[in-house]
C-alpha positions in Angstrom: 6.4 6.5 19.9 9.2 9.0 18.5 7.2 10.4 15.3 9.4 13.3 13.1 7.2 15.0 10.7 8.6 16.7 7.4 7.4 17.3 4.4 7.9 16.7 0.5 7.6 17.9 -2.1 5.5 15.9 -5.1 4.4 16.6 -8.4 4.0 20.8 -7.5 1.9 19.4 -4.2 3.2 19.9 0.1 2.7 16.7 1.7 3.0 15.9 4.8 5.0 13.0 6.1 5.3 11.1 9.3 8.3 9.0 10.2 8.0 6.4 12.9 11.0 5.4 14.9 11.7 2.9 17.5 13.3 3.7 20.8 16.9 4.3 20.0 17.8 1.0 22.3 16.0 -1.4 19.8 17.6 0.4 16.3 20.1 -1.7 15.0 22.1 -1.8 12.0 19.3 -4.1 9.9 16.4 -1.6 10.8 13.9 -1.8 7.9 11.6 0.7 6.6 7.6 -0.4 6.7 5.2 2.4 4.4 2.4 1.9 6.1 -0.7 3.8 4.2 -4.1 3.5 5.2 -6.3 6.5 4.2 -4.6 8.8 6.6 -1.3 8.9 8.4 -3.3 9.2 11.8 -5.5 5.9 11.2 -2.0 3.9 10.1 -0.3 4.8 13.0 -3.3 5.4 15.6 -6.1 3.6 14.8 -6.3 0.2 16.3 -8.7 -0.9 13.5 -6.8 0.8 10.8 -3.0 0.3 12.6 -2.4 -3.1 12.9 1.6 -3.0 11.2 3.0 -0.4 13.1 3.4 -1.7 16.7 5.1 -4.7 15.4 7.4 -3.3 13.4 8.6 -0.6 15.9 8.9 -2.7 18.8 11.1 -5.3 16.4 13.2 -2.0 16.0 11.8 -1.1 12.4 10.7 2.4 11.1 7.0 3.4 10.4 7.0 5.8 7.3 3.0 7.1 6.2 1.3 9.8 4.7 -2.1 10.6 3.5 -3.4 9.2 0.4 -4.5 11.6 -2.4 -7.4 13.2 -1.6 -7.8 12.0 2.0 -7.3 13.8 5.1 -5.2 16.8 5.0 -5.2 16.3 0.8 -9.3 16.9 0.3 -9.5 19.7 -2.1 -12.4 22.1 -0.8 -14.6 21.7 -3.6 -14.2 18.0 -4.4 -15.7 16.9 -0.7 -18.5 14.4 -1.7 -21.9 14.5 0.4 -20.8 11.1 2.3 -21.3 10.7 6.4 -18.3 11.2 8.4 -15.6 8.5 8.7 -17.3 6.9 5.3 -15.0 4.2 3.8 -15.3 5.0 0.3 -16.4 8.9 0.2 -12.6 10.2 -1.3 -12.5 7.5 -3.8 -15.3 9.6 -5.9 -12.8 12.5 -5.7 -9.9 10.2 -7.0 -12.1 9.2 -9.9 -12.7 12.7 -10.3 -9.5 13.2 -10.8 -8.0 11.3 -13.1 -11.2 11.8 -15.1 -9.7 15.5 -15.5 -6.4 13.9 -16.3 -4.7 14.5 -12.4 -3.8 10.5 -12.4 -3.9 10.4 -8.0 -2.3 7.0 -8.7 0.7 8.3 -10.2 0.3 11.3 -7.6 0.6 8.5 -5.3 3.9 6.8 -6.9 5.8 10.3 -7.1 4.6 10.9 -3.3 6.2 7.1 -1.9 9.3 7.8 -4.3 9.6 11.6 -2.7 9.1 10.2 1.0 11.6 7.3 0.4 14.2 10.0 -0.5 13.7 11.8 2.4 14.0 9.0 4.5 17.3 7.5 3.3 18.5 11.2 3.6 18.1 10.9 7.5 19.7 7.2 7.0 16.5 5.0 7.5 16.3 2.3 6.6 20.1 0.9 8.2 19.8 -2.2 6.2 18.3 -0.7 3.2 15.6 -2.8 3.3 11.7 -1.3 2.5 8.6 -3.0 2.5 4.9 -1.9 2.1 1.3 -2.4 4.1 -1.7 -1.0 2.6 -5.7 -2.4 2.7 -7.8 -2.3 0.3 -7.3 0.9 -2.1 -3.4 1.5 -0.3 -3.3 -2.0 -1.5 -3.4 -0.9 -5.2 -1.3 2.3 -4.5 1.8 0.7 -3.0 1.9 -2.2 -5.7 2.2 0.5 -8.5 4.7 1.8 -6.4 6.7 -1.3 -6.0 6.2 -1.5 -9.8 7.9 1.7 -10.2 10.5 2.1 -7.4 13.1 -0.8 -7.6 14.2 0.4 -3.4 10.4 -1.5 -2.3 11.4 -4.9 -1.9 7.7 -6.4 -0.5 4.4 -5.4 -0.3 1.4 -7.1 1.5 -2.2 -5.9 0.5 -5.4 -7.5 2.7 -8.3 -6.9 0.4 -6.6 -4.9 -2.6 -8.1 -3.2 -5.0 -6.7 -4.9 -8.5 -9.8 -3.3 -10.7 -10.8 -0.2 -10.4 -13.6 -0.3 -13.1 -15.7 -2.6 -10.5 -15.6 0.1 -7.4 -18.9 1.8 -8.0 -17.8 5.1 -6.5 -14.8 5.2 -8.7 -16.6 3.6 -12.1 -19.3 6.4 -11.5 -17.2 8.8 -12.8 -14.4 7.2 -14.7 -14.6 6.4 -18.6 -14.4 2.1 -18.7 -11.6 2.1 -21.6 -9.4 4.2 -19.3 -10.0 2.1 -16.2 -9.4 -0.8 -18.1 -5.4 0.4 -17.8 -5.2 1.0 -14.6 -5.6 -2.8 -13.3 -2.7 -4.0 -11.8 -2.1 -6.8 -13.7 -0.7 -4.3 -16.3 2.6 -4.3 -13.9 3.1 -7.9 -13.8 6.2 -7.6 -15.6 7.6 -5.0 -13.1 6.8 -6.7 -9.9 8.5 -9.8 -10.8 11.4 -9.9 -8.3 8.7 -8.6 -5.3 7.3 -10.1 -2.5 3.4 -10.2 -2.7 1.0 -11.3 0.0 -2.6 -10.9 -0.6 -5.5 -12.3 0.9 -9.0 -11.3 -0.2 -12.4 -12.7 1.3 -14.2 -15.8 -0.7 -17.1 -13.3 -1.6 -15.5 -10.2 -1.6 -18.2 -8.2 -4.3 -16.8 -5.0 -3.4 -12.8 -5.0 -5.5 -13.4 -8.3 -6.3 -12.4 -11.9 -5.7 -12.2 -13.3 -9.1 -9.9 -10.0 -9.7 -7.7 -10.8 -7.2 -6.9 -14.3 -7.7 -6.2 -13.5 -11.6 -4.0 -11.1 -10.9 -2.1 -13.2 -8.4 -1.8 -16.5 -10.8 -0.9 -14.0 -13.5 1.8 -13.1 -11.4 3.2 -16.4 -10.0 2.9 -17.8 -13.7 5.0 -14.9 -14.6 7.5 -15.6 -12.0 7.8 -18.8 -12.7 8.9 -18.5 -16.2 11.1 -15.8 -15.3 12.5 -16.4 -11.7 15.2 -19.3 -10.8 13.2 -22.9 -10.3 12.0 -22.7 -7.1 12.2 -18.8 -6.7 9.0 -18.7 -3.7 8.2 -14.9 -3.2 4.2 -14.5 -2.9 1.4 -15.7 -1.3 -2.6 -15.8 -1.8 -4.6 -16.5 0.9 -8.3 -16.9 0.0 -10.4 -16.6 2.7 -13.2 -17.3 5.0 -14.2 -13.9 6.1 -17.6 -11.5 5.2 -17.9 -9.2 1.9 -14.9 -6.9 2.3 -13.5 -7.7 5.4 -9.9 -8.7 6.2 -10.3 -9.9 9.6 -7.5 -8.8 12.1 -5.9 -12.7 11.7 -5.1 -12.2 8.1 -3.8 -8.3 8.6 -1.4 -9.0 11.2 -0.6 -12.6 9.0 0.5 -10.2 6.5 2.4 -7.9 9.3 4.3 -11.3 10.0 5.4 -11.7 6.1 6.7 -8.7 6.0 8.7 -9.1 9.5 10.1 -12.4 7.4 11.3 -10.2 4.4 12.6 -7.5 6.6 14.4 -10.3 8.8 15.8 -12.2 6.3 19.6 -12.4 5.2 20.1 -10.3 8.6 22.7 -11.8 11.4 
């Protein structure tokens, strides 16, 4: 695995980026660009539980592009470490809420970082074909869909268990006053995700983001689309799902690998 590292800079912040690429026999002209984002760049690209995306892509001759989310990994200010056991899911997400409680928005943080890693890339001429999709579980669900809101270059995103609401994460609604959660669900950026390829799936009795959420964000969507888009226009899909609480099981995360390998594929010779 070739892996360059550089760095940006975002909002006044350093961060670290790592760029995945395949061996230079498999690049071709119609490479794509995957942003793979789990909570750190070393579980998206290293972690079999956390990786699933980034084998795929690079052995289909594809770039890997990650970096650590706000407050995670190498971004954990000193003195907002919560009291949680090591490799806790959910321990940074009380120092996001902290966060934007004080008015440092980590989801915008997040939007300025993709846009400021994106840059670098097509600097270094990745992707060839110009095409860039997202990956992202859970929380990186949420973060890359307000980036593909936002940056018009992210063509597709796929998000296994997304967050949609962030006022029904206990760690984050702990902290966080209700009326300013309230704006951050992602239905508020159905209008600017229109023309993007959306694949969620989200467990039957997922109480942790949120099943009802989920599936009313997504029909808010395709109802949108469909009033907007050519008759016909297919881009999404909602898979609703037989697996425990929140748990995308590996089927449905390298399901949503495969949708992005279609986007990335398609219209290429």
């Amino acid at each position: 695995m070739n892996i360059t590292e550089f760095t940006i800079n975002s909002r006044g912040e350093e961060v670290t980026c790592w760029l995945v690429s395949p061996d230079p026999s498999k690049t071709k002209e119609n490479s794509s660009l995957l942003l793979n984002i789990s909570a750190t760049r070393h579980f998206a690209i290293h972690d079999p539980g956390q990786n699933h995306p980034t084998r795929p892509f690079i052995d289909a001759g594809h770039h890997v592009l990650t970096f650590d989310l706000p407050h995670h990994g190498d971004r954990i200010a000193k003195d907002s470490i919560e009291a949680t056991p090591p490799g806790a899911a959910n321990g940074n997400i009380r120092a996001m809420s902290k966060a934007f409680t004080a008015g440092n928005d980590p989801f915008k943080q997040f939007v300025s970082d993709g846009m400021a890693a994106i840059d670098a890339c097509l600097e270094r001429g990745v992707p060839e074909n110009g095409k860039i999709v997202g990956y992202g579980v859970s929380r990186a669900a949420y973060c890359l869909l307000r980036l593909a809101a936002e940056d018009p270059r992210v063509n597709a995103v796929a998000g296994p268990s997304p967050v949609t609401d962030w006022a029904v994460i206990e760690e984050f609604a702990d902290h966080a006053d209700p009326a300013q959660t309230a704006a951050l669900q992602i239905e508020n950026w159905v209008d600017q995700l229109i023309n993007k390829a959306v694949y969620l799936c989200i467990g039957s009795q997922d109480d942790v983001v949120s099943t009802k959420s989920c599936v009313q964000f997504a029909m808010k969507l395709f109802d949108k689309q469909q009033s907007v888009l050519p008759e016909g226009t297919l881009l999404n899909r909602l898979h609703v799902v037989d697996t425990p609480s929140h748990s995308p099981g590996q089927y449905w995360r390298l399901d949503a690998t495969r949708f992005l390998l279609d986007v990335c594929h398609s219209g290429n010779s």
